[in-house]
SERO-4910 file (N, C-alpha, C, O; in steps of 0.05 Angstrom, whole numbers):
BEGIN
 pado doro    nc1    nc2    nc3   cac1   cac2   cac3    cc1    cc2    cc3    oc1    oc2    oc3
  Unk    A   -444   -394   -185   -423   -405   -167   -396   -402   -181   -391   -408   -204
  Unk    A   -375   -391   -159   -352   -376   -172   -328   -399   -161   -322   -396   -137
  Unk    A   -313   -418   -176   -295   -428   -163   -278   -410   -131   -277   -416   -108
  Unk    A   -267   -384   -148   -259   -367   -135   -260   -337   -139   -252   -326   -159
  Unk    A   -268   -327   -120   -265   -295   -113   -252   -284   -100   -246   -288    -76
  Unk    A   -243   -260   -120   -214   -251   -103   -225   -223   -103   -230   -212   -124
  Unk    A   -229   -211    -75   -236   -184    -70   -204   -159    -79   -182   -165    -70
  Unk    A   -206   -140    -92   -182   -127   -103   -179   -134   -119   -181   -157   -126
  Unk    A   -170   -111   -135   -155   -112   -157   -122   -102   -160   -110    -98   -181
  Unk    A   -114   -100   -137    -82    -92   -140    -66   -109   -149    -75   -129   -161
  Unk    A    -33   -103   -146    -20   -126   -150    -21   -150   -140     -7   -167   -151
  Unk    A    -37   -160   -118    -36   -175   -101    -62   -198   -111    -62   -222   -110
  Unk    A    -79   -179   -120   -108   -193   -127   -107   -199   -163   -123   -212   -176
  Unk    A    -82   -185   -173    -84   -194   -198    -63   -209   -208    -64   -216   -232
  Unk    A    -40   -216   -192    -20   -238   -190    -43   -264   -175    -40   -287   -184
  Unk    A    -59   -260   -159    -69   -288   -157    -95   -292   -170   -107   -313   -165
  Unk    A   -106   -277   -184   -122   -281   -211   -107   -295   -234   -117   -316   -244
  Unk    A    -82   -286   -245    -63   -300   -263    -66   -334   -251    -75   -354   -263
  Unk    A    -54   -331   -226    -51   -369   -219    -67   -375   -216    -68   -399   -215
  Unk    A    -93   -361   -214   -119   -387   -215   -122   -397   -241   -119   -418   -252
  Unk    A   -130   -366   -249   -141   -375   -284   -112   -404   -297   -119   -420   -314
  Unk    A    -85   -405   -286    -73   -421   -299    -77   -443   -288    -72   -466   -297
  Unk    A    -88   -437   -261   -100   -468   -248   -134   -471   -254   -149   -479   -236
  Unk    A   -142   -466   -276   -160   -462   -291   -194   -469   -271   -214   -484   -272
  Unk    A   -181   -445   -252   -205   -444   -233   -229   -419   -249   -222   -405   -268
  Unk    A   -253   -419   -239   -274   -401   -240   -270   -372   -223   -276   -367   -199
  Unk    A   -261   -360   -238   -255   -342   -220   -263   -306   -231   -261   -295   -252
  Unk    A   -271   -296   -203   -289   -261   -211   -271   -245   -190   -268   -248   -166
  Unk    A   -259   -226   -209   -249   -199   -188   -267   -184   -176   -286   -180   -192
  Unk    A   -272   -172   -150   -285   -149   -153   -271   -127   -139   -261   -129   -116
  Unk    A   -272   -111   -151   -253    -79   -148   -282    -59   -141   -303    -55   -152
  Unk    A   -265    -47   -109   -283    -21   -116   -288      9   -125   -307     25   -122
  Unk    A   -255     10   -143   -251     31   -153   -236     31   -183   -248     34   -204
  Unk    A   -207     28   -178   -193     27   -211   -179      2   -197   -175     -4   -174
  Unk    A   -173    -12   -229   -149    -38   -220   -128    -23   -225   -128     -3   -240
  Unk    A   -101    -35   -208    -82    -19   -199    -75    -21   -168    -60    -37   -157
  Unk    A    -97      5   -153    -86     -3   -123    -71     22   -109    -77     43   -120
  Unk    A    -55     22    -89    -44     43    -73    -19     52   -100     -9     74   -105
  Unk    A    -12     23   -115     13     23   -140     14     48   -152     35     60   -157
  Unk    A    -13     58   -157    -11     88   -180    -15    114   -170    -27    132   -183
  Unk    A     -3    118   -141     -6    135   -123     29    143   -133     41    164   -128
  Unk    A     37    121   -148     76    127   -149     59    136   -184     37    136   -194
  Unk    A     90    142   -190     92    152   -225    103    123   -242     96    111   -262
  Unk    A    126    119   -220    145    101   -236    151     80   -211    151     87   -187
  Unk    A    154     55   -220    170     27   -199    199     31   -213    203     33   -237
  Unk    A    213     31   -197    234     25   -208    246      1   -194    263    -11   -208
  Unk    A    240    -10   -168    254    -33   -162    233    -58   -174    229    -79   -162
  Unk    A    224    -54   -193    205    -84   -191    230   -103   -210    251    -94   -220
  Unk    A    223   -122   -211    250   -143   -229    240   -148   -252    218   -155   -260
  Unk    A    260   -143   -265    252   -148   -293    258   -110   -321    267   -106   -343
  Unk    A    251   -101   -308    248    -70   -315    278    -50   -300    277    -35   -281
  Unk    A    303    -57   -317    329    -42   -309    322    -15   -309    331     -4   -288
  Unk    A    310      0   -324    296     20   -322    271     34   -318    262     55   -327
  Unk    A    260     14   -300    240     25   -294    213     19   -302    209      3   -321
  Unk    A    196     29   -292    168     14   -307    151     34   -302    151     39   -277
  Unk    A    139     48   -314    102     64   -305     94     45   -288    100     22   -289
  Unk    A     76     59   -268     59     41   -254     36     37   -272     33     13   -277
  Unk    A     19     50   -282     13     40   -301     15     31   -330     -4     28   -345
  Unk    A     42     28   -336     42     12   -357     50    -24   -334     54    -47   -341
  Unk    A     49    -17   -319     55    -44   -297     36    -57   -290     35    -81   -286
  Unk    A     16    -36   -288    -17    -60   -284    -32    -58   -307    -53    -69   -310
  Unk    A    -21    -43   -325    -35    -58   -361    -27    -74   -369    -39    -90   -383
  Unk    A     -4    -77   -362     11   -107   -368     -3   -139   -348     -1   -162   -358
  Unk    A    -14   -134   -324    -20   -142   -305    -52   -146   -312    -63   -167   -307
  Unk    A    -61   -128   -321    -94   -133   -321    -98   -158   -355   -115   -173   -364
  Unk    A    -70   -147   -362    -77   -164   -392    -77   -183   -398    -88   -192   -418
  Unk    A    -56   -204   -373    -56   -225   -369    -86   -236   -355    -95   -258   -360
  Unk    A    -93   -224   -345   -111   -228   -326   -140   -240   -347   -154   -260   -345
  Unk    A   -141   -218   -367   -163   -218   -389   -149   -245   -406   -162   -265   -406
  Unk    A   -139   -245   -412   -126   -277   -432   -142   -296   -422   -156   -313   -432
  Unk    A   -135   -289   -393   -151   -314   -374   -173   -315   -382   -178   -338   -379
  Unk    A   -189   -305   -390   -222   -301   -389   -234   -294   -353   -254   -303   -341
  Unk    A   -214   -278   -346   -235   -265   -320   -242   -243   -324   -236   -229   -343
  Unk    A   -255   -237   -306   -266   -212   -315   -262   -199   -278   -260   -211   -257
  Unk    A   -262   -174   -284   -260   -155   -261   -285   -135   -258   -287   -115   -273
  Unk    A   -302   -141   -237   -329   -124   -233   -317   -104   -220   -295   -109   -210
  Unk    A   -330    -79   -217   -320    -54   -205   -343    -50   -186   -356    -29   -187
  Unk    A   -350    -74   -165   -363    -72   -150   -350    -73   -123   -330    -86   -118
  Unk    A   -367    -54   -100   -351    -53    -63   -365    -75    -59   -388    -80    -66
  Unk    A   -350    -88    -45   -355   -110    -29   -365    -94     -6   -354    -72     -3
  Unk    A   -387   -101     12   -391    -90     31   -406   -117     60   -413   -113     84
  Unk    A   -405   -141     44   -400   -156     69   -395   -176     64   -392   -178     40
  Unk    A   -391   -200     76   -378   -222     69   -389   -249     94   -385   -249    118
  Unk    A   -404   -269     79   -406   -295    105   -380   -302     98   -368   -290     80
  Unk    A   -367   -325    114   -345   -336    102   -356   -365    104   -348   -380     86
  Unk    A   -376   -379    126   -390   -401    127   -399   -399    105   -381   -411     92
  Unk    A   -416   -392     88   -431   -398     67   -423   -393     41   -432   -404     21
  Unk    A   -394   -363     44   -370   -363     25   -393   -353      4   -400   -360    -18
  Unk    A   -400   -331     22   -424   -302      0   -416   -289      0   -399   -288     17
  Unk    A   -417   -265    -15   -405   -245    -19   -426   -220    -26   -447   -228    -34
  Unk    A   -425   -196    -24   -454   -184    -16   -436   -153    -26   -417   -142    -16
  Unk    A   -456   -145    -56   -442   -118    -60   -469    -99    -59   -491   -109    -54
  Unk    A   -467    -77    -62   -499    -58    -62   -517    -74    -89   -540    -82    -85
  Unk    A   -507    -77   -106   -527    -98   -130   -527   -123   -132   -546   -133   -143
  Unk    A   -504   -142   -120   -513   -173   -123   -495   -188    -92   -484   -179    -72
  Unk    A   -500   -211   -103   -495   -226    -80   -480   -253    -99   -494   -265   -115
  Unk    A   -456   -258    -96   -436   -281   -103   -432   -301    -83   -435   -296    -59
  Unk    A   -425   -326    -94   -417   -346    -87   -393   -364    -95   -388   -370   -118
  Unk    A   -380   -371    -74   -349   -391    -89   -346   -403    -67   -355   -399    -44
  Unk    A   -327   -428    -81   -319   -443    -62   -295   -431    -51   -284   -445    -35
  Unk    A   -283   -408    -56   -256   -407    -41   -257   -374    -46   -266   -366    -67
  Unk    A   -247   -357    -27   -247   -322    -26   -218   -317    -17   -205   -326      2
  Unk    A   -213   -301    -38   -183   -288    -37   -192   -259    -27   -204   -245    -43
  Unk    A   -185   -246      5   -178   -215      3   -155   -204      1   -134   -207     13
  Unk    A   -160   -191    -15   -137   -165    -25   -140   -136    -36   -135   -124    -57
  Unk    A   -152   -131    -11   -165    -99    -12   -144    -80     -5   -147    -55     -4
  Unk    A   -122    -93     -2    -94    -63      3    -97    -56     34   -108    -69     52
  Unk    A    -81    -28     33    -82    -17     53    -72     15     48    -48     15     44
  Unk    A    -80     36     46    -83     70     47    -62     73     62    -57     59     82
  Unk    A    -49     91     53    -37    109     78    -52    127     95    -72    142     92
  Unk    A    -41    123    110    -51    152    125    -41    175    120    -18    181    116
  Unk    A    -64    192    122    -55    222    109    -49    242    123    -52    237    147
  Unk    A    -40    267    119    -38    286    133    -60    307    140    -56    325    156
  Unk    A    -87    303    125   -110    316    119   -104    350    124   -113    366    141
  Unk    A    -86    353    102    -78    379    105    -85    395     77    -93    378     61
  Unk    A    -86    422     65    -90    427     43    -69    419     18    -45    420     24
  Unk    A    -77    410    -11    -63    398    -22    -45    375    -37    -35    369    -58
  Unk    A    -52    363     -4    -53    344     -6    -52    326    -19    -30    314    -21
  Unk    A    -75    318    -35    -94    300    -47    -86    312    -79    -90    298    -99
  Unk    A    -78    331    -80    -78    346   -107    -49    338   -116    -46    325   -137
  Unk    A    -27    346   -102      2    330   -105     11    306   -105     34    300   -114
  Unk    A    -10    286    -93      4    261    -90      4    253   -120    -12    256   -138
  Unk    A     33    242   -118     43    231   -142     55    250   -153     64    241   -174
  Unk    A     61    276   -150     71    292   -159     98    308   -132    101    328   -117
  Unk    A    102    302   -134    122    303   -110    112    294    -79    130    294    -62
  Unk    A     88    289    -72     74    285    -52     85    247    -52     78    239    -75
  Unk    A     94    229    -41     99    201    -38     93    191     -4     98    205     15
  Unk    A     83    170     -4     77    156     16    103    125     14    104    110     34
  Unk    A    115    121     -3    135    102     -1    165    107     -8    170    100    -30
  Unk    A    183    117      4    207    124     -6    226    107    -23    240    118    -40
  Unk    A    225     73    -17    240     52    -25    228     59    -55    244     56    -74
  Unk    A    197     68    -62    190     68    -90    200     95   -105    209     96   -128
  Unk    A    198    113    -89    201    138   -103    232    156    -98    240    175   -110
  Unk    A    246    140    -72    266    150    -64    297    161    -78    313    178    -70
  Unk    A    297    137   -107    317    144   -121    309    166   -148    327    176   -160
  Unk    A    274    172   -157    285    200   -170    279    232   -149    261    249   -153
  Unk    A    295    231   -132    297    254   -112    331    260   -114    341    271    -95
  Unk    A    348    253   -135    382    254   -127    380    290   -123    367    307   -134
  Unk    A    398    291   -104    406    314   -106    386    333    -92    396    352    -79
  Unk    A    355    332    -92    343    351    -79    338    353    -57    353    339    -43
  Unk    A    319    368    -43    309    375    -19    286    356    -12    269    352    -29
  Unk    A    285    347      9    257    328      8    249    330     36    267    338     49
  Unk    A    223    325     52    218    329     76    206    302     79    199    290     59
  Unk    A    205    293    103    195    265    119    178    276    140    185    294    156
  Unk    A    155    264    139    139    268    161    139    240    189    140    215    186
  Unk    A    138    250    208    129    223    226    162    224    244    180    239    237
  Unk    A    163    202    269    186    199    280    181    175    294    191    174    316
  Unk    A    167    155    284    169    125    292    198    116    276    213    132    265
  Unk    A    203     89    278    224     79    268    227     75    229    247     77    216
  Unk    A    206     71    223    199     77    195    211     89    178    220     83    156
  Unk    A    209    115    196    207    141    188    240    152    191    249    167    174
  Unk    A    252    145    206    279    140    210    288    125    193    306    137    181
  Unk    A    284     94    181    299     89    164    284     95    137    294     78    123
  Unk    A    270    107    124    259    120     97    279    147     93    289    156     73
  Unk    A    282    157    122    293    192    127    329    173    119    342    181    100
  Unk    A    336    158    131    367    141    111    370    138     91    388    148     79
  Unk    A    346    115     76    344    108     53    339    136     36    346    135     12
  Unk    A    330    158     45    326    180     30    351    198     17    354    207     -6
  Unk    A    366    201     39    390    208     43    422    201     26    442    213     19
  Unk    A    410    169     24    430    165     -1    419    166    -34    425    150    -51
  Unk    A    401    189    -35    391    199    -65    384    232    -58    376    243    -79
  Unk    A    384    249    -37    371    263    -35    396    289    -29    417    281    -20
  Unk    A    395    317    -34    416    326    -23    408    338      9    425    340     26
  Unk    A    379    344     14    377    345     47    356    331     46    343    327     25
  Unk    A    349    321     72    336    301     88    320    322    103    335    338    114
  Unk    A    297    326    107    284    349    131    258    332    145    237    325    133
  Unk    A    265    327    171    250    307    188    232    324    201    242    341    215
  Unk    A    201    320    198    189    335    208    171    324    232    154    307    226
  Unk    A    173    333    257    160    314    271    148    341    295    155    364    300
  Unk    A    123    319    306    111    343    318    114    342    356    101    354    373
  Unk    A    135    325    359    140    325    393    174    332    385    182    333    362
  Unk    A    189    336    409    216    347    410    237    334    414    259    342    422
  Unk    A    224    298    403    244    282    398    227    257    377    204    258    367
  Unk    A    235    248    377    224    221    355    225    194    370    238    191    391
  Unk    A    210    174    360    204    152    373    225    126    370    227    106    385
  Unk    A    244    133    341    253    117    336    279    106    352    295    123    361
  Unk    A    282     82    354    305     68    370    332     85    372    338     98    352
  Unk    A    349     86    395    367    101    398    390     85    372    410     96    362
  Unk    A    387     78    370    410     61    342    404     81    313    421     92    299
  Unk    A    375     79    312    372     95    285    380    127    284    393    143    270
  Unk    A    357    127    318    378    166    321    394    164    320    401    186    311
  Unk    A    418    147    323    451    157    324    458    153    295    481    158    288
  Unk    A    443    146    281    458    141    254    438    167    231    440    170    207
  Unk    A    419    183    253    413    201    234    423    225    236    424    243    220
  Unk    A    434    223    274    447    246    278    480    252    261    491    274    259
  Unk    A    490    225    250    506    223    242    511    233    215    530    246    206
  Unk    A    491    226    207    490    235    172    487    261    172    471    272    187
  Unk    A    502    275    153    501    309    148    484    322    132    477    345    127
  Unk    A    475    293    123    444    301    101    419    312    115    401    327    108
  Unk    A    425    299    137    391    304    152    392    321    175    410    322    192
  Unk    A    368    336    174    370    355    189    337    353    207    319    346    193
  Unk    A    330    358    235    309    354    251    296    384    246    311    405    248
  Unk    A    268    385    240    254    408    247    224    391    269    203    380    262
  Unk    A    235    396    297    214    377    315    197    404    324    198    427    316
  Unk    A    185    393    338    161    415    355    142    421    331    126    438    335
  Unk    A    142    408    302    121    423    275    111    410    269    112    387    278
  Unk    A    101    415    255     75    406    242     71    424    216     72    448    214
  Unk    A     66    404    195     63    416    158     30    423    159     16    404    167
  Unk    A     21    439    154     -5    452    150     -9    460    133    -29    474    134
  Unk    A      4    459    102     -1    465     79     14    452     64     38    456     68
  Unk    A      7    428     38     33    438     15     17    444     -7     -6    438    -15
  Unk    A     45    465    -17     35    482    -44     54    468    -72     72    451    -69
  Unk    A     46    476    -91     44    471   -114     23    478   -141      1    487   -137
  Unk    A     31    475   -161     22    480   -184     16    451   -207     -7    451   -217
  Unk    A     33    431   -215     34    418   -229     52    398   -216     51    374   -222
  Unk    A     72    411   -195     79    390   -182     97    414   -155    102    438   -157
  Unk    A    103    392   -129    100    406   -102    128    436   -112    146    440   -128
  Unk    A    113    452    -89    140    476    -87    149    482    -66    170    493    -64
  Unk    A    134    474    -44    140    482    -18    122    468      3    101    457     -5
  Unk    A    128    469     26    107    469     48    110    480     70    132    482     80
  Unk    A     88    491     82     85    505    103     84    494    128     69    476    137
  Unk    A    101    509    141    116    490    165    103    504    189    104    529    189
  Unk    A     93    492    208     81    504    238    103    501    263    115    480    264
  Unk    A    106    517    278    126    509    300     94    510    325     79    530    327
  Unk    A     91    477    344     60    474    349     66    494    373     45    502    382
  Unk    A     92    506    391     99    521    409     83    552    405     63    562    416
  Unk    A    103    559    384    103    592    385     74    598    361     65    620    358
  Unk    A     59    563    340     48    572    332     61    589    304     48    583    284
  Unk    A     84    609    299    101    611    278    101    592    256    110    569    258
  Unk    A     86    607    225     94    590    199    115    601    183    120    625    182
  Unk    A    127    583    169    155    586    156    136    570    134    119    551    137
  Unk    A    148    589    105    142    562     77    170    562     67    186    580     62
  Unk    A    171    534     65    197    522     60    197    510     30    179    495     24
  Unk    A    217    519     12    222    502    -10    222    472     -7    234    463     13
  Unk    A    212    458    -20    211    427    -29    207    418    -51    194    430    -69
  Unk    A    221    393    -55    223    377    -76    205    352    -78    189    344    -95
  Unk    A    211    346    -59    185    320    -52    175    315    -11    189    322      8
  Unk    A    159    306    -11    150    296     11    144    270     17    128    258      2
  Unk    A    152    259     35    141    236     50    125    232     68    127    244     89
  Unk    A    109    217     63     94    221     90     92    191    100     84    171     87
  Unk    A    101    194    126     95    158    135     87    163    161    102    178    175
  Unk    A     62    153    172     49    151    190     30    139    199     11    145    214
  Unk    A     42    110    183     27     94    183     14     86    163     18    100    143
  Unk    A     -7     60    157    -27     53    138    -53     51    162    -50     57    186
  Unk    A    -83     39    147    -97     43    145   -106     13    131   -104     15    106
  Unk    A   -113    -13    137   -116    -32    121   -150    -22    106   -164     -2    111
  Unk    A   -155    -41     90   -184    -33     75   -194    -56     89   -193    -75     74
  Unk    A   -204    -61    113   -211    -83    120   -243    -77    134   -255    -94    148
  Unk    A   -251    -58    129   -275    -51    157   -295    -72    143   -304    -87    160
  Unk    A   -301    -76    126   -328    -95    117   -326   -122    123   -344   -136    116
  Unk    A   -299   -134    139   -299   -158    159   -293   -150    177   -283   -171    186
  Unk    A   -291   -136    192   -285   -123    225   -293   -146    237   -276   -160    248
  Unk    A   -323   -155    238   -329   -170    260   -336   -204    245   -352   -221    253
  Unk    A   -316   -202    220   -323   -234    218   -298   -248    210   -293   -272    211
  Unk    A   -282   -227    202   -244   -246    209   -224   -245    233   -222   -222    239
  Unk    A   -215   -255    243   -197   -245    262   -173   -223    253   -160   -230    234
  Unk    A   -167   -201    264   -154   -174    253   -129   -176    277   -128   -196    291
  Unk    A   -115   -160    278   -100   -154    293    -97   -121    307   -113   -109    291
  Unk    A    -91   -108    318    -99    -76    335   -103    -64    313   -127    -61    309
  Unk    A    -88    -56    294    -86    -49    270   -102    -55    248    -96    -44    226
  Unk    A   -120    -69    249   -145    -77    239   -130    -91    210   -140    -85    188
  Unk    A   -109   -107    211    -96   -119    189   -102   -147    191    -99   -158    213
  Unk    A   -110   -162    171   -115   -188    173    -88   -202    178    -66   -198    168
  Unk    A    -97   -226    202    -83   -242    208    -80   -272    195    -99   -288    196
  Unk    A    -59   -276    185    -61   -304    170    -39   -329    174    -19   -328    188
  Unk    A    -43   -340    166     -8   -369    176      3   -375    158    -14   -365    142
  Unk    A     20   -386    143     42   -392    125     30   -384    101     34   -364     88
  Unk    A     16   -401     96     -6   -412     75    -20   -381     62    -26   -376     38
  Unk    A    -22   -364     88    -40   -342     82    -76   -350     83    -96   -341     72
  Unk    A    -71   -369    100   -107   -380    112   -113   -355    130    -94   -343    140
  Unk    A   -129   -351    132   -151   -329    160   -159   -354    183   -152   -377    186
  Unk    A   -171   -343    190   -190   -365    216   -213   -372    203   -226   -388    217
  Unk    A   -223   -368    183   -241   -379    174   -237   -394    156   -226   -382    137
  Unk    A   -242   -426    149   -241   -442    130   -245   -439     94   -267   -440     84
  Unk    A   -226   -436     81   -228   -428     50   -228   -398     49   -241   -388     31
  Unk    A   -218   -385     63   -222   -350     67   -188   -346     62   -172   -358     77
  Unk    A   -180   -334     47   -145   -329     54   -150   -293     50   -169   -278     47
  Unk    A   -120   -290     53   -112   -261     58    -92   -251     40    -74   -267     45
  Unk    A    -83   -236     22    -61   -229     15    -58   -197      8    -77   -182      5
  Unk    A    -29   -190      6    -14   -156     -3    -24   -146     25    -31   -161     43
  Unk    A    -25   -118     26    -24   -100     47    -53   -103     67    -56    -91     88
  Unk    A    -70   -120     56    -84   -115     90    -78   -135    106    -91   -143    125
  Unk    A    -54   -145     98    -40   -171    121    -30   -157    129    -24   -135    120
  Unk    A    -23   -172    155      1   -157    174     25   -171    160     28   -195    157
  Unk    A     45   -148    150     76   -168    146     93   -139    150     86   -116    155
  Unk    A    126   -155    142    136   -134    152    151   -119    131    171   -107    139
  Unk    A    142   -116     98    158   -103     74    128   -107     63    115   -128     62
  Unk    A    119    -75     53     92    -66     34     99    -60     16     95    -36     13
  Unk    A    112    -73     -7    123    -81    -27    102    -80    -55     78    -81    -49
  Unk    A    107    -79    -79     94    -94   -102     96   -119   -100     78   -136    -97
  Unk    A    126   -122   -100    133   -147   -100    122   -169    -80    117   -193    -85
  Unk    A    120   -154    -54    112   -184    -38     84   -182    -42     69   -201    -38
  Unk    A     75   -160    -49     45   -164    -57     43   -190    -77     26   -208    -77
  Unk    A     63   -186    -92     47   -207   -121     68   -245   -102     64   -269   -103
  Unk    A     83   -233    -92     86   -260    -83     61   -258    -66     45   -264    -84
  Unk    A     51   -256    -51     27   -264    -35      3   -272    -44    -12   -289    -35
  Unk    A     -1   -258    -64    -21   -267    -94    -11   -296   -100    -27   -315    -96
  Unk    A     15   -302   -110     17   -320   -123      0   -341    -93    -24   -347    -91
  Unk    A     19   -348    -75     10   -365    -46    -18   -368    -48    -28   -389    -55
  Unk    A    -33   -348    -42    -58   -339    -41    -75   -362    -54    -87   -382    -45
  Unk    A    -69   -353    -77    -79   -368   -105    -64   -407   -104    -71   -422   -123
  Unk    A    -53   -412    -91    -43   -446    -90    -56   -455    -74    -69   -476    -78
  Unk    A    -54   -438    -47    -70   -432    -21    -99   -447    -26   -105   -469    -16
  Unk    A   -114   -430    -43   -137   -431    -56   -150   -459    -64   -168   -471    -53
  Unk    A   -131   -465    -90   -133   -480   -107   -131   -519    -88   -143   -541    -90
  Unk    A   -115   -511    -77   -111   -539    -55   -132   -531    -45   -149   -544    -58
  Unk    A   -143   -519    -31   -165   -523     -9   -190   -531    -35   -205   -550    -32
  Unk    A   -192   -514    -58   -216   -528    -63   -216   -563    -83   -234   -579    -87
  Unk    A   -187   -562    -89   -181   -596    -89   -187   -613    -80   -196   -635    -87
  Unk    A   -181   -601    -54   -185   -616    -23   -209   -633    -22   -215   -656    -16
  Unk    A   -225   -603    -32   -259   -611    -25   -266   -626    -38   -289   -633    -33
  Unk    A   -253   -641    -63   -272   -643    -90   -280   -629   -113   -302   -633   -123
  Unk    A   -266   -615   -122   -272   -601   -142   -285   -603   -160   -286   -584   -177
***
């Protein structure tokens, strides 16, 4: 019996591992892959506080896991693959856990372009967050995928580090609010390549180009690049409660101030909540909540 279990190991699940262990709860990580998270998909944070220059993402969660170990927790590198929340079990392919209180914080993926390359560049000029990776691009060429509103203001934020902006979208206008089009049509940085679609990026050690489709004539062009974005959305890690938390269309857990779920002693925190900045930072603030969240409810009970 585990005071508390916090599913993830990201920033989110290991900022509220820190406040338990200091609220000197019982508490087991379980991770189903590396601790860290979507975080080491970047090279470098540079907006986190504290670090004027910058931080490794992983020298950011060695620093993060180390606190965590002081604590005396420990982090299993086991998938969760189902969860009561009445009986507050926890169910991996080899064991079955118990606590009085469950922290999720399984993240949330981007969505990808499932194109060649892909998978081979990210982190190497390939980025899914611009606010993280946006300022070492000064001066170069960079491409944006997508034309929701997002994607419009990342293709801005890009723009004041980048020397062109190249918006790649695959209908013959973009989704985003007439306010943002006017302020992209405005800027001389950015330039629209609509009607395409990217079907290749190339590289060696890090990106060189990508191959551009026009979906009309069918015609590929390979285009020099510096970096890519791709925003088209996330992807929460949520399918192993589909049918026992309340989600929202988006299959993102829904939670209230506190970061409670609908289920009693169950909370939510970092990217498989619905919020509106996918941050480090609000990750580990949500950790911290998470973890007070927690700790009151099992007060509550009697501890």
């Amino acid at each position: 019996m585990y005071d508390l279990i916090i599913i993830g190991a990201g920033p989110a699940g290991l900022t509220a591992a820190i406040y338990a262990g200091r609220s000197r709860l019982k508490t087991l990580i379980l991770e189903k892959a590396v601790t860290g998270g979507r975080i080491l998909m970047s090279e470098v944070i540079e907006n986190f506080p504290g670090f004027p220059q910058g931080i490794t993402t992983t020298e950011l969660i060695k620093r993060m896991e180390e606190q965590v170990s002081s604590l005396d927790i420990k982090i299993g590198l086991e998938e969760v693959s189902g969860l009561d929340p009445k009986l507050k079990t926890i169910k991996t392919a080899a064991n079955e856990y118990k606590a009085k209180a469950i922290i999720i914080a399984t993240g949330a993926r981007p969505r990808k372009l499932g194109v060649p390359g892909e998978d081979k560049l990210t982190g190497r000029g390939v980025s899914y967050c611009a606010t993280c990776d946006g300022p070492l691009y000064k001066g170069k060429n960079v491409f944006v995928v997508g034309g929701g509103n997002a994607v419009a203001e990342e293709a801005l934020y890009l723009a004041r580090f980048a020397g062109r902006v190249n918006i790649v979208h695959r209908r013959n206008e973009l989704r985003a609010s007439a306010i943002l089009q006017e302020r992209l049509e405005e800027n001389k940085k950015i330039q629209f390549i609509l009607n395409s679609v990217i079907t290749q990026i190339v590289g060696g050690t890090r990106l060189e180009s990508v191959k551009v489709k026009e979906v009309n004539s069918s015609q590929e062009q390979l285009m020099p690049a510096d970096g890519l974005f791709i925003y088209i959305g996330y992807e929460p890690e949520t399918e192993f409660i589909k049918d026992t938390l309340k989600l929202d269309d988006g299959g993102f857990i829904i939670t209230d101030q506190e970061l409670a779920t609908c289920e009693e002693g169950i909370f939510a925190c970092g990217d498989c909540r619905r919020k509106s900045l996918y941050q480090v930072i609000t990750a580990c603030a949500d950790g911290a909540i998470g973890a007070d969240s927690a700790y009151k409810f099992i007060a509550s009970k009697g501890k």
